[in-house]
C-alpha positions in Angstrom: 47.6 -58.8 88.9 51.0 -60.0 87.8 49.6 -63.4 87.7 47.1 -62.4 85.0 48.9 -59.9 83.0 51.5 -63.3 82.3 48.7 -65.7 81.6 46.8 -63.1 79.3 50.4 -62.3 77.2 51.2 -65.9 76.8 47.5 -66.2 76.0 47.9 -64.2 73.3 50.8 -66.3 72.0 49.9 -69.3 72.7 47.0 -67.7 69.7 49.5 -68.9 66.8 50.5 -72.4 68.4 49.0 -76.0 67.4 45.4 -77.4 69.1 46.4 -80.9 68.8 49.4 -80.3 71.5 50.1 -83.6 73.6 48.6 -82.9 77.5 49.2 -85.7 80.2 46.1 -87.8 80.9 45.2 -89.3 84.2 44.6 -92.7 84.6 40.9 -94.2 84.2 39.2 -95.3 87.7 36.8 -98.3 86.4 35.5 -99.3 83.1 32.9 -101.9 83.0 32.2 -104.4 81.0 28.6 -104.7 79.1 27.7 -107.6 81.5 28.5 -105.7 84.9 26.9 -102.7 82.9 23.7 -105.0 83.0 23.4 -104.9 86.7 23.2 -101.7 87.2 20.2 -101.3 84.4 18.3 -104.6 85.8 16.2 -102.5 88.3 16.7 -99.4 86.8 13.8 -96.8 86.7 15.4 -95.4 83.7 16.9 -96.4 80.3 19.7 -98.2 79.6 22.6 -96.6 78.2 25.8 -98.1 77.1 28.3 -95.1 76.3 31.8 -95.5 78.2 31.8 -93.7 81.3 34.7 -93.7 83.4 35.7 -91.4 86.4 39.0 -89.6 85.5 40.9 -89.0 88.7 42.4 -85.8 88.5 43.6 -84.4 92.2 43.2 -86.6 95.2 39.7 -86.1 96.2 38.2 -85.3 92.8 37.5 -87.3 89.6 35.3 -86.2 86.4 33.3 -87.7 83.8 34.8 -87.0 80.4 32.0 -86.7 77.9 32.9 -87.2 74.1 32.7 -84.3 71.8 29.9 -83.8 69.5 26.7 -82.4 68.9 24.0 -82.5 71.6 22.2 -85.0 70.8 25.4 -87.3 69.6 26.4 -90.2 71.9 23.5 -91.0 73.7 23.7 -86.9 74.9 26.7 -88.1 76.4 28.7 -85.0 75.2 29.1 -82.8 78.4 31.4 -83.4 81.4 31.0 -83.6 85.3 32.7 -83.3 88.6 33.0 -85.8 91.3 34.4 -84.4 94.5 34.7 -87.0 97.7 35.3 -85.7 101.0 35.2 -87.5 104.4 31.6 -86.0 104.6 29.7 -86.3 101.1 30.2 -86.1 98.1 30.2 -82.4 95.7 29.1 -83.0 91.8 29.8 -80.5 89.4 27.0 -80.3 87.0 24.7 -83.6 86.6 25.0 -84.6 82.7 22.1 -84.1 79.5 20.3 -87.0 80.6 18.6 -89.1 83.7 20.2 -92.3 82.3 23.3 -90.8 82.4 22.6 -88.8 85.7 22.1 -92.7 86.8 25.4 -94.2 85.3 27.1 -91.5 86.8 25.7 -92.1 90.4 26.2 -96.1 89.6 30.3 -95.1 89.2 30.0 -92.6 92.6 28.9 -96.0 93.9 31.9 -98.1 92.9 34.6 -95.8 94.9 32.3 -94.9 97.7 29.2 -95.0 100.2 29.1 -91.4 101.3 25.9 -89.5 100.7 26.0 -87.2 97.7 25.1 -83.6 99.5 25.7 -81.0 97.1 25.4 -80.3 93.3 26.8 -77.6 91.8 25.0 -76.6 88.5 27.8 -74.5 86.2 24.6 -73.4 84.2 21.0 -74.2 83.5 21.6 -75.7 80.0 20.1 -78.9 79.0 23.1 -81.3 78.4 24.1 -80.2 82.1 21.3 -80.9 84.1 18.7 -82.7 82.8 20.6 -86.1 84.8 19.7 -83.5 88.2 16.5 -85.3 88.9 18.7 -88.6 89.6 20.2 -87.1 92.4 16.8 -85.4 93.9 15.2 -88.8 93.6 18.0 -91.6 94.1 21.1 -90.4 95.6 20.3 -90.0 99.6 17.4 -90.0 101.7 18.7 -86.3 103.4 18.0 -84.8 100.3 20.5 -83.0 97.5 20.9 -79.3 97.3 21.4 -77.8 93.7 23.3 -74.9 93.6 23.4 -72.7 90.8 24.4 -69.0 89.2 21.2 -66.4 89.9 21.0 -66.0 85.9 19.3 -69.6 86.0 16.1 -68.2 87.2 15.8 -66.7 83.9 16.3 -69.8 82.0 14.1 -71.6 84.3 11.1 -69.1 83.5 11.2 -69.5 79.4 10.2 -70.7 76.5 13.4 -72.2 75.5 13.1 -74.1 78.3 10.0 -75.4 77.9 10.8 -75.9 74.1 14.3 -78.0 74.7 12.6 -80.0 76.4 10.0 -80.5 74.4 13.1 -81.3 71.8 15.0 -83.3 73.5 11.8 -85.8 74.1 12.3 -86.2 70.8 15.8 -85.6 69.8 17.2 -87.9 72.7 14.2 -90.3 73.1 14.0 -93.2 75.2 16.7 -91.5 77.5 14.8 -87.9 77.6 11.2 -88.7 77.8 7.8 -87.7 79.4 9.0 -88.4 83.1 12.2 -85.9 82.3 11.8 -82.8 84.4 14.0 -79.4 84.7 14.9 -79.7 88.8 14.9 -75.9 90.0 18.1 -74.9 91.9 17.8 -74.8 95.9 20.3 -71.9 96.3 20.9 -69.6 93.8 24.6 -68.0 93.8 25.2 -64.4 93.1 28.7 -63.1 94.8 32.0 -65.8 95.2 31.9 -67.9 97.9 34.0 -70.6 99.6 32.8 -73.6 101.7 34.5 -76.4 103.2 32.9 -80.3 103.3 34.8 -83.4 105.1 38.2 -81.5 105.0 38.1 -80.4 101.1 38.1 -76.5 101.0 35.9 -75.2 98.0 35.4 -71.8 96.4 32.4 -70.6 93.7 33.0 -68.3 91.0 29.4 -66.9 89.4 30.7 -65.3 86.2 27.5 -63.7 85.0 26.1 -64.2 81.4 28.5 -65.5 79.2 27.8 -68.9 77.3 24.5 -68.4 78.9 22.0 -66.4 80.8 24.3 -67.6 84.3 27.2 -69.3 84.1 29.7 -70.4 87.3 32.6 -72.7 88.0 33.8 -74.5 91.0 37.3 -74.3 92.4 38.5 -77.5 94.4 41.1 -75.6 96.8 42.4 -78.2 98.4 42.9 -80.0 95.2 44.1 -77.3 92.9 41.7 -78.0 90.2 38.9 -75.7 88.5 35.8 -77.1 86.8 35.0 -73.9 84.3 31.7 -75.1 83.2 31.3 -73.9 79.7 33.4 -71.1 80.0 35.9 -73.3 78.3 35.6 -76.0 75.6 37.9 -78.3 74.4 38.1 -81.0 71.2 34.8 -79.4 69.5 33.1 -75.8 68.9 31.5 -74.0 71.7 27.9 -73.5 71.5 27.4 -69.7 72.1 24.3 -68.2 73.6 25.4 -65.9 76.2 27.3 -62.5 75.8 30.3 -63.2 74.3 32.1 -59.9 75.2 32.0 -60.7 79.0 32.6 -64.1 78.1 36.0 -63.0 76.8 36.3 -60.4 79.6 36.2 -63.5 81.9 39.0 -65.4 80.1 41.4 -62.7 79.6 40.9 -62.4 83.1 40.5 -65.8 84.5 42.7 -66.0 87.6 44.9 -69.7 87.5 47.2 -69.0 90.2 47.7 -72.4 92.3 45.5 -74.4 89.6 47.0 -77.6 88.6 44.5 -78.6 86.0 41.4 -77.4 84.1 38.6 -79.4 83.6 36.2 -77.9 81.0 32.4 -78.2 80.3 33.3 -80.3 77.4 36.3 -82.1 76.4 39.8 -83.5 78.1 41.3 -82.0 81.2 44.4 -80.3 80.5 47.4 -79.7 83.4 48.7 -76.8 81.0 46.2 -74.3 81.8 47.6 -71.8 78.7 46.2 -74.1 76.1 42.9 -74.8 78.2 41.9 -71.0 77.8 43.6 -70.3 74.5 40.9 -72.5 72.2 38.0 -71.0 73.5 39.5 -67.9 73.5 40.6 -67.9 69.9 37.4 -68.9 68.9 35.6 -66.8 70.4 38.1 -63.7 69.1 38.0 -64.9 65.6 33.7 -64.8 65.7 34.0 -61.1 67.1 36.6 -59.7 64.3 34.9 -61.6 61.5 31.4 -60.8 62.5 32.5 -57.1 64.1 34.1 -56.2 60.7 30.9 -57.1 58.8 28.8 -55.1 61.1 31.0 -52.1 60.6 31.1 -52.1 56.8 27.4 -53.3 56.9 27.9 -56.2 55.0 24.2 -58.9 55.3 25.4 -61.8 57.4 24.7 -64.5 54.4 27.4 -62.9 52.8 29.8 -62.3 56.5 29.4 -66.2 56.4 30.0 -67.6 53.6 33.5 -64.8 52.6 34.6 -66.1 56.1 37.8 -68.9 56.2 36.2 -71.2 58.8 38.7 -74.0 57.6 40.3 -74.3 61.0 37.5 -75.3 62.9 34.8 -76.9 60.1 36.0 -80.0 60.5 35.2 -79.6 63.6 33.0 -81.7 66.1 29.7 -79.7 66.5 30.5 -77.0 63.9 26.6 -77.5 63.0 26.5 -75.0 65.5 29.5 -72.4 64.2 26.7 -70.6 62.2 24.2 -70.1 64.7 27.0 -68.7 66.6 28.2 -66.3 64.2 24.8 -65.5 64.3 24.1 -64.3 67.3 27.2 -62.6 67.6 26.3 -61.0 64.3 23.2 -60.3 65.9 24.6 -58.9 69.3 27.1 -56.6 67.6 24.9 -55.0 65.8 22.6 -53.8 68.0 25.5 -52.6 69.9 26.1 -50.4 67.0 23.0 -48.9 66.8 23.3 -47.7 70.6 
């Protein structure tokens, strides 16, 4: 408790200090070149893509795949990150990318450092730049089969409309590398309390978080490694895209336990080792949505108006802040039907 009470007060200070602070990178593991790029795409069943993927090492058995920041369909739909965990036993992933030609490229870098089978992947939540590269790893990865893990609140996604519709868009949006073979790969096991688990060594704990960016969200804690994939409970370098409920959202940053974490890695954007700034964007963000939208509820002001009377200067320039208004929007939306309870 002492842990958290210091993280949330220096939180809060952190509130009034600069974005663009300098964090320590880790060193790139592989870059290709275009030409060995073209042998992995010769026999490919899938389309080429030729965005920069590298695996980031970031704690001695685990490595992510830094996506760059932008909209969703910006950069091939390379825009998301994932988690590469290798254990004397398997391989762990942490979410699967926003497309199968990227779900490939990624499996084609697993390849470079080593032979063991992927076994697990751990889905942070079912949206569409996270998992739509899933199917790679169902159909390509090892002949003992994958299991998908994911938070119980994917069920939910996995049963709608906007499921079937982003699809639908993205066959469009992110066409040749989302097309008519594309498919949404239901979890295996879905999570509902924390859990730990061990593989070749490397101890491992789950986190489910409930609904906050989305209908289920989760993270993955390498123990062994002291590093914590968030999922999207954290963004970095661009605005968050909000969907979920963004009161627990904020409940779960203010009381995000870091104690014995080295670095963050978040859904989108660099890793950081100072884990004060990786909570403080999101959470400032997100603070600044519910006081700007919360105080327009209350004095009943139309949202057009909320908007537009609203200094967004900090973040409009912005990668993604296409999507600041739909997420003042629904938090518009959310606060005031809180009201009317």
């Amino acid at each position: 408790m002492l842990i958290r009470f210091v993280i949330y007060s220096v939180i809060i200070i952190a509130m009034a200090a600069c974005d663009k602070a300098p964090v320590e990178q880790a060193p790139n593991i592989k870059s290709n070149s275009r030409e060995e790029s073209n042998d992995i795409w010769r026999d490919a069943p899938y389309e080429p893509t030729w965005v920069d993927m590298r695996l980031i090492k970031v704690g001695e058995h685990t490595y992510y795949a830094q996506g760059t920041p932008g909209s969703a369909t910006e950069h091939d739909g390379f825009i998301s990150n994932a988690g590469v965990v290798i254990t004397n036993d398997g391989v762990v992933l942490f979410d699967a990318l926003g497309t199968p030609s990227l779900g490939y490229l990624l499996l084609s870098k697993i390849r470079e450092l080593t032979d063991q089978p992927v076994r697990r992947v751990i889905a942070s939540h079912y949206h569409a730049d996270h998992i739509y590269g899933l199917q790679v790893f169902k159909d390509h990865a090892d002949e003992q089969g994958v299991e998908v893990w994911a938070p119980k609140g994917a069920k939910e996604y996995l049963g709608s409309e906007a499921a079937k519709n982003r699809l639908k868009e993205r066959q469009e949006s992110l066409f040749p590398w989302v097309d008519d073979n594309t498919r949404i790969v239901p979890p295996d096991v879905y999570i509902e309390k924390q859990q730990q688990f061990s593989l070749g060594g490397v101890q491992f704990s789950i986190e489910p978080l409930g609904s906050t960016h989305s209908q289920g969200d989760m993270m993955l804690r390498v123990d062994s490694d002291g590093v914590l994939f968030s999922g999207d409970l954290i963004f970095q370098g661009r605005i968050p895209f909000v969907a979920g409920n963004t009161t627990v959202w904020l409940e779960q940053l203010h009381q995000l336990d870091v104690d014995k974490i080295n670095v963050i890695v978040p859904g989108h954007g660099q890793a950081l080792t100072d884990v004060v700034q990786a909570v403080s964007f999101t959470t400032r963000y997100l603070q600044y949505l519910h006081d700007q939208m919360g105080a327009a509820v209350d004095e009943l002001i139309p949202f057009a108006d909320a908007y537009a009377n609203t200094d967004w200067s900090r973040y409009e320039k912005m990668p993604a802040f296409v999507a600041n208004r739909p997420n003042a929007y629904h938090v518009y939306l959310r606060l005031e039907q809180q009201s009317l309870q």
